[in-house]
PyMOL Python script that loads the backbone (N, CA, C, O; Angstrom):
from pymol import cmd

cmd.read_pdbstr("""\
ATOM      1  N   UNK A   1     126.821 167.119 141.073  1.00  0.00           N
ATOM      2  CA  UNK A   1     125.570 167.853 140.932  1.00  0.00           C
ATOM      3  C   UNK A   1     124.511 167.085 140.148  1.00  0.00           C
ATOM      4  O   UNK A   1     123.346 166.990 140.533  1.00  0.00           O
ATOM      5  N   UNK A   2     125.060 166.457 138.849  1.00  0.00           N
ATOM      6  CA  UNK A   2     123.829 165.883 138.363  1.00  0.00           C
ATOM      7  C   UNK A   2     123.296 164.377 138.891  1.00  0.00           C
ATOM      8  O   UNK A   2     122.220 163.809 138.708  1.00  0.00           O
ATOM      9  N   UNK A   3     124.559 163.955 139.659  1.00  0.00           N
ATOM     10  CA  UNK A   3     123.759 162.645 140.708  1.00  0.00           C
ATOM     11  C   UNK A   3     122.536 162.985 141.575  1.00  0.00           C
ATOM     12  O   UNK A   3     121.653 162.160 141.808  1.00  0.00           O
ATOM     13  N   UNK A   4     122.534 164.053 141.968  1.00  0.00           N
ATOM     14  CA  UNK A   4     121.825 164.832 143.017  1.00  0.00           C
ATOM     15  C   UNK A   4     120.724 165.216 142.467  1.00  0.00           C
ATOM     16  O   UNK A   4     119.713 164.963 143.123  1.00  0.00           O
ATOM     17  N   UNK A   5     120.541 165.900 141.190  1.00  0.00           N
ATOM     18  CA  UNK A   5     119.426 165.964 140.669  1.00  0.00           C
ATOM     19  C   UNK A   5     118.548 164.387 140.382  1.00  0.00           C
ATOM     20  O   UNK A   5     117.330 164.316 140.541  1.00  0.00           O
ATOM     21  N   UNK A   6     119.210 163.454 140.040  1.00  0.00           N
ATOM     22  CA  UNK A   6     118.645 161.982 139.595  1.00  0.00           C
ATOM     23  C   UNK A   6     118.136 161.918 141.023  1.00  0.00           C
ATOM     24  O   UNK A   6     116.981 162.343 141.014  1.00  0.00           O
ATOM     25  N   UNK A   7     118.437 161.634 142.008  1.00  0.00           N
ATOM     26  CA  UNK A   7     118.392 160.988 143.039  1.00  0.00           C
ATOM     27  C   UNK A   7     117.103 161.677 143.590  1.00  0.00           C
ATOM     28  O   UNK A   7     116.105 161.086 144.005  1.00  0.00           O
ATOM     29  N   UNK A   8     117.319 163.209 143.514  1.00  0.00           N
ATOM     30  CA  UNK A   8     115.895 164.062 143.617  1.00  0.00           C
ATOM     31  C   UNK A   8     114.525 163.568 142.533  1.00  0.00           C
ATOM     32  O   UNK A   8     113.362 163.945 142.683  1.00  0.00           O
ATOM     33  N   UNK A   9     114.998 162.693 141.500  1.00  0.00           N
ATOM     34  CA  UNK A   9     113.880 162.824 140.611  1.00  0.00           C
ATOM     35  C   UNK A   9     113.351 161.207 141.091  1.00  0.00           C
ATOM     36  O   UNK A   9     112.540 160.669 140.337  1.00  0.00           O
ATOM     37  N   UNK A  10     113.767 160.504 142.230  1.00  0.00           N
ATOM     38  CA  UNK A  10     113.701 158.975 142.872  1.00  0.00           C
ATOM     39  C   UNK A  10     112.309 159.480 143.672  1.00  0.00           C
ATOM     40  O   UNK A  10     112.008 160.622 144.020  1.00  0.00           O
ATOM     41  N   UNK A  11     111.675 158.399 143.816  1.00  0.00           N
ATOM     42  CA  UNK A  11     110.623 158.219 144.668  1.00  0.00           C
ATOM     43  C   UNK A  11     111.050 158.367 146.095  1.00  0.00           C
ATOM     44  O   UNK A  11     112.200 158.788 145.966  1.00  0.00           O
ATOM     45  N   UNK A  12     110.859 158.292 147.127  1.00  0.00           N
ATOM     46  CA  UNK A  12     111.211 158.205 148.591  1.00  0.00           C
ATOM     47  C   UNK A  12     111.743 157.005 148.634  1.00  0.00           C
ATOM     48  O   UNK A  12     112.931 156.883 148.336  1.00  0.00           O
ATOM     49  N   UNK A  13     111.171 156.170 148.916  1.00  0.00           N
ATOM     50  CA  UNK A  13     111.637 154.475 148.688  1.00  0.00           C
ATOM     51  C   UNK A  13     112.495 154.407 147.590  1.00  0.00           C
ATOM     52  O   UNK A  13     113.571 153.994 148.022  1.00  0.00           O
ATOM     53  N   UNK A  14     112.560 154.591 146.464  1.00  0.00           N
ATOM     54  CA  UNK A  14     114.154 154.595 145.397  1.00  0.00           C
ATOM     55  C   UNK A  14     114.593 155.307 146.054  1.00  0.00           C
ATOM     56  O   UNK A  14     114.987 154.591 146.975  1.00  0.00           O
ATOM     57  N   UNK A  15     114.927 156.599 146.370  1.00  0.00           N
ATOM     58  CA  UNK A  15     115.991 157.032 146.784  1.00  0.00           C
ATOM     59  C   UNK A  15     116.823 155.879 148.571  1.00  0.00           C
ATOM     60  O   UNK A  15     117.970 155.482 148.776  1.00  0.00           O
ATOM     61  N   UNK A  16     115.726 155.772 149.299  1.00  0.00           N
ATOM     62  CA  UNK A  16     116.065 155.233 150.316  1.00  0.00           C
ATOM     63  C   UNK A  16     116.796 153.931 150.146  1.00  0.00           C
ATOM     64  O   UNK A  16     117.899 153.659 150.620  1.00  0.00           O
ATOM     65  N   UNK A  17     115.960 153.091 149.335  1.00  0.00           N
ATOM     66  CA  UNK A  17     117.478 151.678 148.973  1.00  0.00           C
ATOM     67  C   UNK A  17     118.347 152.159 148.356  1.00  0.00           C
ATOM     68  O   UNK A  17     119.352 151.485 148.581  1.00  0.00           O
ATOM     69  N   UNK A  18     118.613 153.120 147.547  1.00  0.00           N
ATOM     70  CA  UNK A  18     120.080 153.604 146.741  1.00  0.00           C
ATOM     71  C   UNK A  18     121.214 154.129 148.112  1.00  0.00           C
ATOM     72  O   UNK A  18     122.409 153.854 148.005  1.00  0.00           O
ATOM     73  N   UNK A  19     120.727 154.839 149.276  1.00  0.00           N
ATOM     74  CA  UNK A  19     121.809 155.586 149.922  1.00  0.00           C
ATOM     75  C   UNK A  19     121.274 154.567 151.495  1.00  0.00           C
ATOM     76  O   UNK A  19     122.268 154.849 152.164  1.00  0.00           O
ATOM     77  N   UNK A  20     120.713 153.956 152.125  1.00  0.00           N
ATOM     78  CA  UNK A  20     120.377 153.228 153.012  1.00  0.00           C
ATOM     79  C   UNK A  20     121.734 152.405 153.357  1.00  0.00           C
ATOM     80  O   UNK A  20     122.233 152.545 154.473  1.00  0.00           O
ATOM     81  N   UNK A  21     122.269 151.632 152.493  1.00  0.00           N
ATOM     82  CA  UNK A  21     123.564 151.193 152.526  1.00  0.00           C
ATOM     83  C   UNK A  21     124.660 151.981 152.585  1.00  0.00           C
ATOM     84  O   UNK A  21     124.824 152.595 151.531  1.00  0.00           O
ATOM     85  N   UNK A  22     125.702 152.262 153.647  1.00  0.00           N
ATOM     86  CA  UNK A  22     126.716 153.011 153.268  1.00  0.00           C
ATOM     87  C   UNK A  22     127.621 152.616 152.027  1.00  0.00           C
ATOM     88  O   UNK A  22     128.118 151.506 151.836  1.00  0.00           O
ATOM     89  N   UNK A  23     127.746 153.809 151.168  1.00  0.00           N
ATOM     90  CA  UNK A  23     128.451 153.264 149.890  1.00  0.00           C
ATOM     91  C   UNK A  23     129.567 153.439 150.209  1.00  0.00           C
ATOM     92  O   UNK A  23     129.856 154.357 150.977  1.00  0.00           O
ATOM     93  N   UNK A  24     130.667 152.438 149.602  1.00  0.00           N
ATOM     94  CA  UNK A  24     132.312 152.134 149.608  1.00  0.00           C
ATOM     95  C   UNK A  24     132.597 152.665 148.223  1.00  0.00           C
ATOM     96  O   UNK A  24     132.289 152.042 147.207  1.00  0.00           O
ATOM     97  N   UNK A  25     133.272 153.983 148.223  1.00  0.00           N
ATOM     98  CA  UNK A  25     133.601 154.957 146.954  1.00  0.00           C
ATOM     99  C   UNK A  25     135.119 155.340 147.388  1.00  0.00           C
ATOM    100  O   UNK A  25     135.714 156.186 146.721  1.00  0.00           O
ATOM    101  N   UNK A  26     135.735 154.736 148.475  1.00  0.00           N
ATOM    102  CA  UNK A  26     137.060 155.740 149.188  1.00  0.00           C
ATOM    103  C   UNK A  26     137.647 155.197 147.942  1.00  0.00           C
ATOM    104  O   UNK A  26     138.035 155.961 147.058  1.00  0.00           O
ATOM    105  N   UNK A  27     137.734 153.779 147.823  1.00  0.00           N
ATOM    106  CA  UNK A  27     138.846 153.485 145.972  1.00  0.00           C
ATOM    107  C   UNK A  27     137.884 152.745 144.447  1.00  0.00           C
ATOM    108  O   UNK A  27     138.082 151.851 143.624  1.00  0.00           O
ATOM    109  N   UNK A  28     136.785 153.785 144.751  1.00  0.00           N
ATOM    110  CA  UNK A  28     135.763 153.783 143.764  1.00  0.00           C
ATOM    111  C   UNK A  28     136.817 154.591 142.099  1.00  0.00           C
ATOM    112  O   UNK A  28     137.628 155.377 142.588  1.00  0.00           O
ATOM    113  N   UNK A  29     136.939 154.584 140.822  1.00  0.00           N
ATOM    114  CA  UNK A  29     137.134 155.160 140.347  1.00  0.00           C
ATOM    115  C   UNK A  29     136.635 156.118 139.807  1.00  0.00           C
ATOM    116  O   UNK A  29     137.170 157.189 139.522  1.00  0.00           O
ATOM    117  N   UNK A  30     135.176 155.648 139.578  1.00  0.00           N
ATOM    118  CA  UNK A  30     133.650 156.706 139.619  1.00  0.00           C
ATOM    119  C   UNK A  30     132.299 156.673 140.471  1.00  0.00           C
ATOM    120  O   UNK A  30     131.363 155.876 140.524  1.00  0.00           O
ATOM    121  N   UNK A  31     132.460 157.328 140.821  1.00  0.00           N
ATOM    122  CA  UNK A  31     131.970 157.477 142.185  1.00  0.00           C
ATOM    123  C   UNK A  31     130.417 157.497 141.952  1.00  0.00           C
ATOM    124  O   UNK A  31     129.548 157.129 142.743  1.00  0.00           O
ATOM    125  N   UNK A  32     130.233 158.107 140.448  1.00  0.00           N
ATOM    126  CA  UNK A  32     128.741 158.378 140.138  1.00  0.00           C
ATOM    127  C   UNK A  32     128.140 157.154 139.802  1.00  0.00           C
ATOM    128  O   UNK A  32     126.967 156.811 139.954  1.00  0.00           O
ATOM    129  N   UNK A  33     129.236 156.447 139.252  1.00  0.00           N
ATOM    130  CA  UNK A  33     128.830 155.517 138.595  1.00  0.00           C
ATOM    131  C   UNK A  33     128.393 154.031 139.933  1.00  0.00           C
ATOM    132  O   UNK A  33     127.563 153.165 139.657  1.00  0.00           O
ATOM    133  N   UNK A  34     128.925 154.056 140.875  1.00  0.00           N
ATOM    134  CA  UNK A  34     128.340 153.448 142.025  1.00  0.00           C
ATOM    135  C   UNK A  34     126.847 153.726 142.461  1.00  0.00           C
ATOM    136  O   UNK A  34     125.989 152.975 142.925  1.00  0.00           O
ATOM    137  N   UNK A  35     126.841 155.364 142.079  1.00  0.00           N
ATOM    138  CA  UNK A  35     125.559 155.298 142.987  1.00  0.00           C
ATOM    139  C   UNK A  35     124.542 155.083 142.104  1.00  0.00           C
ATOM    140  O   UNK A  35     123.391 154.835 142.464  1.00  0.00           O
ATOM    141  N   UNK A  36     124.998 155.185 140.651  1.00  0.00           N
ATOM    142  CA  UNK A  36     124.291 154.755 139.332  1.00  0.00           C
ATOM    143  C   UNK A  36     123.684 153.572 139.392  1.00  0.00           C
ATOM    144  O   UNK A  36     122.604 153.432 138.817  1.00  0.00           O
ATOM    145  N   UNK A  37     124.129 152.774 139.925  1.00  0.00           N
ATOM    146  CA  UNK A  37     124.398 151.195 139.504  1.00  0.00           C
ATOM    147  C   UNK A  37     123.233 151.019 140.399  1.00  0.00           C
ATOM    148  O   UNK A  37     122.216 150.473 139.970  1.00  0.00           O
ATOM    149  N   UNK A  38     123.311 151.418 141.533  1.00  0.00           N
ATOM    150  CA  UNK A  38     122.232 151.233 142.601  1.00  0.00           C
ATOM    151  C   UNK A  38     120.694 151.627 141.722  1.00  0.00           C
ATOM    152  O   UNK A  38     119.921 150.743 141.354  1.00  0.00           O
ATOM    153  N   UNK A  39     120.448 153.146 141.481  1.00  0.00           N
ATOM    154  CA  UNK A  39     119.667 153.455 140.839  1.00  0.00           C
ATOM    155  C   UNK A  39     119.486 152.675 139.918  1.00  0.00           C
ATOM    156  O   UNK A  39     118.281 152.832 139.720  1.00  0.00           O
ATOM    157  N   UNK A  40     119.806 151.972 139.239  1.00  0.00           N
ATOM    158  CA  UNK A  40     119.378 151.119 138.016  1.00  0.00           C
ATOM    159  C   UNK A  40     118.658 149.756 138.700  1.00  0.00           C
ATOM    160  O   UNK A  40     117.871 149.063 138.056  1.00  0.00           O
ATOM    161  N   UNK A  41     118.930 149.550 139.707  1.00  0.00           N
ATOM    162  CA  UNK A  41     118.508 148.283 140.008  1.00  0.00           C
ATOM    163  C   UNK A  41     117.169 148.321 141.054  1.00  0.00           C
ATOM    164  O   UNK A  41     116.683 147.297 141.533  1.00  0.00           O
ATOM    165  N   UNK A  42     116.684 149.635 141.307  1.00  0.00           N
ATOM    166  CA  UNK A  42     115.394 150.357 141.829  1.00  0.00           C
ATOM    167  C   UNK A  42     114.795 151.066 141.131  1.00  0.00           C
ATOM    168  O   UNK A  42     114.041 151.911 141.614  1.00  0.00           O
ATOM    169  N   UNK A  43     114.939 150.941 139.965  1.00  0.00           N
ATOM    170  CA  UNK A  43     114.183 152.080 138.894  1.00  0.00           C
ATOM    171  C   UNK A  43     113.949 152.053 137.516  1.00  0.00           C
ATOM    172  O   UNK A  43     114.711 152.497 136.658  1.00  0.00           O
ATOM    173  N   UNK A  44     112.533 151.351 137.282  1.00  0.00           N
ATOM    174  CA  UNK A  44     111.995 150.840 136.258  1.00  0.00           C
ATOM    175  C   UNK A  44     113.122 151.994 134.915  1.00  0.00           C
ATOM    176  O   UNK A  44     113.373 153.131 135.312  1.00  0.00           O
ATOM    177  N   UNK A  45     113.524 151.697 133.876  1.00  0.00           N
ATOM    178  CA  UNK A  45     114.168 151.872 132.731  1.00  0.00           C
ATOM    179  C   UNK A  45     113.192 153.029 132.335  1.00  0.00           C
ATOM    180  O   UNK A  45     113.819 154.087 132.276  1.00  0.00           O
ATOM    181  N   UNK A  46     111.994 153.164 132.072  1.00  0.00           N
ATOM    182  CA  UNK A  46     111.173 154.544 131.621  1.00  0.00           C
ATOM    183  C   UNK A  46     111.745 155.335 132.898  1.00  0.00           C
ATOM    184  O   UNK A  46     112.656 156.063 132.503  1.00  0.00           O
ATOM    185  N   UNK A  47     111.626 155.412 133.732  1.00  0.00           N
ATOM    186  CA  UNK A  47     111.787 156.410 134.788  1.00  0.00           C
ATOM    187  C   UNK A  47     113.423 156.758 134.401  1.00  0.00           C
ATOM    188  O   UNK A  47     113.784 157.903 134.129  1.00  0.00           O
ATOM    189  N   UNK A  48     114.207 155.766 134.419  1.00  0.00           N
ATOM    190  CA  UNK A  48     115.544 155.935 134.336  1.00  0.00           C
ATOM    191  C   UNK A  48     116.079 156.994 133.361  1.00  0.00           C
ATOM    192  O   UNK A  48     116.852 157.914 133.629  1.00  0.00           O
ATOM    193  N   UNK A  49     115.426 156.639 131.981  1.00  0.00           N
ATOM    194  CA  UNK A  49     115.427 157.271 130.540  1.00  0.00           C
ATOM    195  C   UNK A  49     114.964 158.786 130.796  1.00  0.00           C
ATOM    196  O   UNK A  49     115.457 159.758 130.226  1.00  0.00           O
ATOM    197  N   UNK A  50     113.903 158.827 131.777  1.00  0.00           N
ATOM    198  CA  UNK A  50     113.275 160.549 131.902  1.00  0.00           C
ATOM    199  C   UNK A  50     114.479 161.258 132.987  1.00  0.00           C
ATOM    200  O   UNK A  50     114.599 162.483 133.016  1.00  0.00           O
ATOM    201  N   UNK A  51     115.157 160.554 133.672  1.00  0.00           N
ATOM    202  CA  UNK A  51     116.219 161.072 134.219  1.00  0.00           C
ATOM    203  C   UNK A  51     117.567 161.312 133.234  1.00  0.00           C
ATOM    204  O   UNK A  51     118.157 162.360 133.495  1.00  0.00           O
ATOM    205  N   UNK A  52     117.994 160.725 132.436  1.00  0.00           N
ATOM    206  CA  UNK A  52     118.536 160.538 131.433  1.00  0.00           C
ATOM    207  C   UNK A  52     118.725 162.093 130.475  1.00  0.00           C
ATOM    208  O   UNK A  52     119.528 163.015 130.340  1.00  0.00           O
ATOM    209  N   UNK A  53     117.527 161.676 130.012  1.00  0.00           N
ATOM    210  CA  UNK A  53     116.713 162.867 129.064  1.00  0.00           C
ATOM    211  C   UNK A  53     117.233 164.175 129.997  1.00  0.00           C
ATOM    212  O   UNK A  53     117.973 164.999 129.460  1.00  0.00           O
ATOM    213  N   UNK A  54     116.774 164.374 131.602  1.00  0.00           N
ATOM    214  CA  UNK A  54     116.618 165.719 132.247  1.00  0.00           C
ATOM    215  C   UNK A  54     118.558 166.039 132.478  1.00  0.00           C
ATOM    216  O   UNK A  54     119.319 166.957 132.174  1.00  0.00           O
ATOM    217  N   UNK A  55     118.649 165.179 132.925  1.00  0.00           N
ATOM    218  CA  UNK A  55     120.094 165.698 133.459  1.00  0.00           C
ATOM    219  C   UNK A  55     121.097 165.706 132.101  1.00  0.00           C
ATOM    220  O   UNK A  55     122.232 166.179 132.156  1.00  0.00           O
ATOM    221  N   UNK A  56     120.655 165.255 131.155  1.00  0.00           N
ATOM    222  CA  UNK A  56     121.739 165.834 129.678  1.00  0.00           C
ATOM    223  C   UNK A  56     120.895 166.576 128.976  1.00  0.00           C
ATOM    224  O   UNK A  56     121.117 166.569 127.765  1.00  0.00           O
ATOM    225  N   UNK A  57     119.765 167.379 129.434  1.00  0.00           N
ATOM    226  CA  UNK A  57     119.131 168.432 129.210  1.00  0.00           C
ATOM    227  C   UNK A  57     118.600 168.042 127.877  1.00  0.00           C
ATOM    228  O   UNK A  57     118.202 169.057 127.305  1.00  0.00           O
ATOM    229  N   UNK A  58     118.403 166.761 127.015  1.00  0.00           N
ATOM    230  CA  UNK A  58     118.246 166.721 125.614  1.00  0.00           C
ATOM    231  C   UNK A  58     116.694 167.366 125.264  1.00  0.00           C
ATOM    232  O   UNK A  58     115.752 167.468 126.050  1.00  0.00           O
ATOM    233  N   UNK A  59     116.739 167.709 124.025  1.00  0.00           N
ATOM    234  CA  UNK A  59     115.276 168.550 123.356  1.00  0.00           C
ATOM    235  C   UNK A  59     114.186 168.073 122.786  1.00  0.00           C
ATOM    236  O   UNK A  59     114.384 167.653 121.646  1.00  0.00           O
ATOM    237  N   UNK A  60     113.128 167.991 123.169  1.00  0.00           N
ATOM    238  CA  UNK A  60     112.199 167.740 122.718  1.00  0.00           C
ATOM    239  C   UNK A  60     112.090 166.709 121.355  1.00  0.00           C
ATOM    240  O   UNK A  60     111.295 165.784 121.521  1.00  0.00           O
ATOM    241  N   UNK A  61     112.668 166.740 120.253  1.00  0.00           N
ATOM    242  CA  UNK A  61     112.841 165.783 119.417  1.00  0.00           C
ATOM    243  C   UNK A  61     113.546 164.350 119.873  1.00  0.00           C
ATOM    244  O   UNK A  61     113.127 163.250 119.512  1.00  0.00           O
ATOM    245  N   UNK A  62     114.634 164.556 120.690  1.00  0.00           N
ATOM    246  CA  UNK A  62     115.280 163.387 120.851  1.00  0.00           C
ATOM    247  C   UNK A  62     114.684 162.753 122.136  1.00  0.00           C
ATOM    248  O   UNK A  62     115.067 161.599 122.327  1.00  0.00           O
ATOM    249  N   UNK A  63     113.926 163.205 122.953  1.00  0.00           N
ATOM    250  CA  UNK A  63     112.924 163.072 123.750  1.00  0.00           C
ATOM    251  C   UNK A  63     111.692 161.893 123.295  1.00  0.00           C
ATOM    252  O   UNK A  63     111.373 160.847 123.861  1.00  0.00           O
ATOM    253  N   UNK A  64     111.117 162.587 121.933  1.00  0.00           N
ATOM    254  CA  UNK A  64     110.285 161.938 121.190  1.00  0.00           C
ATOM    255  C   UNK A  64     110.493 160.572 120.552  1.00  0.00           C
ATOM    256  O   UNK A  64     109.693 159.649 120.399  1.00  0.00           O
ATOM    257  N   UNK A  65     111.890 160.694 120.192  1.00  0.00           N
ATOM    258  CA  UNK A  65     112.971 159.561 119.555  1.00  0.00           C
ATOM    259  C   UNK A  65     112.505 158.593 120.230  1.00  0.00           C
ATOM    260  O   UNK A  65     111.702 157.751 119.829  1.00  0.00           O
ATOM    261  N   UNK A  66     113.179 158.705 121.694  1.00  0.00           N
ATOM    262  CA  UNK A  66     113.800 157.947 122.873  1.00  0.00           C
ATOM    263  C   UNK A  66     112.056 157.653 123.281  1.00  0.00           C
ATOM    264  O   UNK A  66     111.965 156.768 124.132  1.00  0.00           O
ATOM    265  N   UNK A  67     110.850 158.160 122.885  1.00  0.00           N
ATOM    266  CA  UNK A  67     110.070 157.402 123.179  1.00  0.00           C
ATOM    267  C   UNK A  67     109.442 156.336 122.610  1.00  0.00           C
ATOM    268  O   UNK A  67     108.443 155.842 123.131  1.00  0.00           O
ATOM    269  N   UNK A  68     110.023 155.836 121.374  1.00  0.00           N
ATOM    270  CA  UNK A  68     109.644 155.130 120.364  1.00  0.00           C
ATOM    271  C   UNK A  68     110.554 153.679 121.023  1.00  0.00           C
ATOM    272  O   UNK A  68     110.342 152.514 120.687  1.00  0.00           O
ATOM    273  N   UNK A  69     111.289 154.016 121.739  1.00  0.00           N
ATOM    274  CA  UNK A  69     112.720 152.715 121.662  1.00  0.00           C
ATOM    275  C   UNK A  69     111.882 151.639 122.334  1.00  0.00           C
ATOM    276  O   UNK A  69     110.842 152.052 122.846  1.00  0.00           O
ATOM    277  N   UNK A  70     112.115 150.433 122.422  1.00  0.00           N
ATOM    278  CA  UNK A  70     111.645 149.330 123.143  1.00  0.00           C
ATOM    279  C   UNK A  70     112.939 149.505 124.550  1.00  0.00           C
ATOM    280  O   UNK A  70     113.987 150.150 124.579  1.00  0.00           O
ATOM    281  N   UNK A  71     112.351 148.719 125.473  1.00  0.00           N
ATOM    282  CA  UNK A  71     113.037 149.051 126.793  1.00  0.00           C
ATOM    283  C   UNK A  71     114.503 148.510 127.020  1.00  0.00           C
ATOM    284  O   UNK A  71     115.228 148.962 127.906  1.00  0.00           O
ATOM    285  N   UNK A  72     114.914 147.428 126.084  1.00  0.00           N
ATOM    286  CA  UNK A  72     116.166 146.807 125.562  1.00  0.00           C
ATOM    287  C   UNK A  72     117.025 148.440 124.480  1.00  0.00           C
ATOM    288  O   UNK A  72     118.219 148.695 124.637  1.00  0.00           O
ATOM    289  N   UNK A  73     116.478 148.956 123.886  1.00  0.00           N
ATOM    290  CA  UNK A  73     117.308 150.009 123.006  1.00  0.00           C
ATOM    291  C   UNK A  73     117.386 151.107 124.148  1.00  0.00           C
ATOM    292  O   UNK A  73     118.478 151.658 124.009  1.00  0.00           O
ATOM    293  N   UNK A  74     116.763 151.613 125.117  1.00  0.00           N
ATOM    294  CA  UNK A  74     116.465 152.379 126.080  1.00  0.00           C
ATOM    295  C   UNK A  74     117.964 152.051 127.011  1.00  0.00           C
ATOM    296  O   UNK A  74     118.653 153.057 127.182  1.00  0.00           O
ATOM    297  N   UNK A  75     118.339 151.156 127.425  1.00  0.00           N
ATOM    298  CA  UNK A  75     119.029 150.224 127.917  1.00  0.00           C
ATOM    299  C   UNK A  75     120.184 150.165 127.678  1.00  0.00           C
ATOM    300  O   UNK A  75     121.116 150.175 128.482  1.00  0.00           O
ATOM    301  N   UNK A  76     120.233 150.048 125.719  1.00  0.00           N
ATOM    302  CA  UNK A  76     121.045 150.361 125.009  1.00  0.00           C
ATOM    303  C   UNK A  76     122.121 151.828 125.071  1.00  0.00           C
ATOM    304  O   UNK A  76     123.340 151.943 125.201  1.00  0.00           O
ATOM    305  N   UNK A  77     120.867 152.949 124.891  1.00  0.00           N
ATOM    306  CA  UNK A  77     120.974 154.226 125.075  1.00  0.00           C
ATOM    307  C   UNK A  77     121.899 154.609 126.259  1.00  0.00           C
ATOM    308  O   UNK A  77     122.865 155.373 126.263  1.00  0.00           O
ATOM    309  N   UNK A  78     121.391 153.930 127.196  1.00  0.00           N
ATOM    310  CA  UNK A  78     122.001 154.666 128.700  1.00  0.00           C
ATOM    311  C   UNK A  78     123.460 153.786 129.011  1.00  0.00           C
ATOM    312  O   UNK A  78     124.345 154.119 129.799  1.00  0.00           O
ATOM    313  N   UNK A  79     123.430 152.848 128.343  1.00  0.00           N
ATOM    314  CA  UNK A  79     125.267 152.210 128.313  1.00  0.00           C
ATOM    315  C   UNK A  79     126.270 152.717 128.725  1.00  0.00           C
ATOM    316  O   UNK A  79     126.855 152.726 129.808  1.00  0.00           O
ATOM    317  N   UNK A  80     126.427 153.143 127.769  1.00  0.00           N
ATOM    318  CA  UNK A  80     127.733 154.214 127.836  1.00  0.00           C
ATOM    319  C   UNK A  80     127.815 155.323 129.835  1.00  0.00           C
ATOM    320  O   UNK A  80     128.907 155.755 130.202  1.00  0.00           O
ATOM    321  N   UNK A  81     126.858 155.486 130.505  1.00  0.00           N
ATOM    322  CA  UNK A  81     126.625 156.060 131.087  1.00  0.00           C
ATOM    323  C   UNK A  81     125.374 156.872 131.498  1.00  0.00           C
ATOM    324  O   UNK A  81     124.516 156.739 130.626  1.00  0.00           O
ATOM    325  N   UNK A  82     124.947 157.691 132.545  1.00  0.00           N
ATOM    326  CA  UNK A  82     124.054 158.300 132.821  1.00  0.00           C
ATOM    327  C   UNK A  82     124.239 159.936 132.327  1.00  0.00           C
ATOM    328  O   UNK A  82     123.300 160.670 132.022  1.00  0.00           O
ATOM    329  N   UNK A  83     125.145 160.174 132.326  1.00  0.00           N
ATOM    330  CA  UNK A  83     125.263 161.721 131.808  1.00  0.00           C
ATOM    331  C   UNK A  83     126.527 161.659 130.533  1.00  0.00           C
ATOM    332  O   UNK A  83     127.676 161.222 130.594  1.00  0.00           O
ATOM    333  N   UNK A  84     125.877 162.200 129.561  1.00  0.00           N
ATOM    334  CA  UNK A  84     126.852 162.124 127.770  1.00  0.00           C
ATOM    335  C   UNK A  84     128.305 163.111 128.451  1.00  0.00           C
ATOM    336  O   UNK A  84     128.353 164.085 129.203  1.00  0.00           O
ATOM    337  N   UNK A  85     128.901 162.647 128.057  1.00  0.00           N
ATOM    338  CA  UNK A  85     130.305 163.238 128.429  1.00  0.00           C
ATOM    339  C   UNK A  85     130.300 164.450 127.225  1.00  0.00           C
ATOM    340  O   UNK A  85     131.256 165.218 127.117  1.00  0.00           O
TER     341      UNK A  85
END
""", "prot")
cmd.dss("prot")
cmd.show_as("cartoon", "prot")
cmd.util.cbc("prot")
cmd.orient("prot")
């Protein structure tokens, strides 16, 4: 569900190079994390971060935080993954 929301928050053209290729997920171990990988490599890091922000629902302060970061700490931030476990 929350891949689906990211992918909705893609331009026409981002979304179209992310799923244009059939993805190979049959012995993927994370499946999100494939289609992640794509998205990262069509989608400037601010855009990425406001997807970030929406789909782990974070609040207004840490919002504000995350707008102070340079695009390397931004980068930093989203490491670990696209959605906080």
């Amino acid at each position: 569900p929350w891949v689906g929301e990211a992918l909705a928050m893609l331009s026409p053209s981002q979304r179209s190079s992310v799923i244009k290729t059939p993805l190979k997920v049959e012995h993927a171990r994370n499946r999100n994390g494939v289609v992640m990988s794509r998205v990262k490599t069509v989608t400037p890091v601010e855009r990425r971060i406001q997807i970030f922000t929406k789909v782990n629902e974070l609040g207004e302060g840490v919002i504000d935080r995350l707008s102070t970061l340079t695009p390397e700490q931004c980068e930093a931030v989203m490491d670990s993954g696209m959605k906080i476990q």
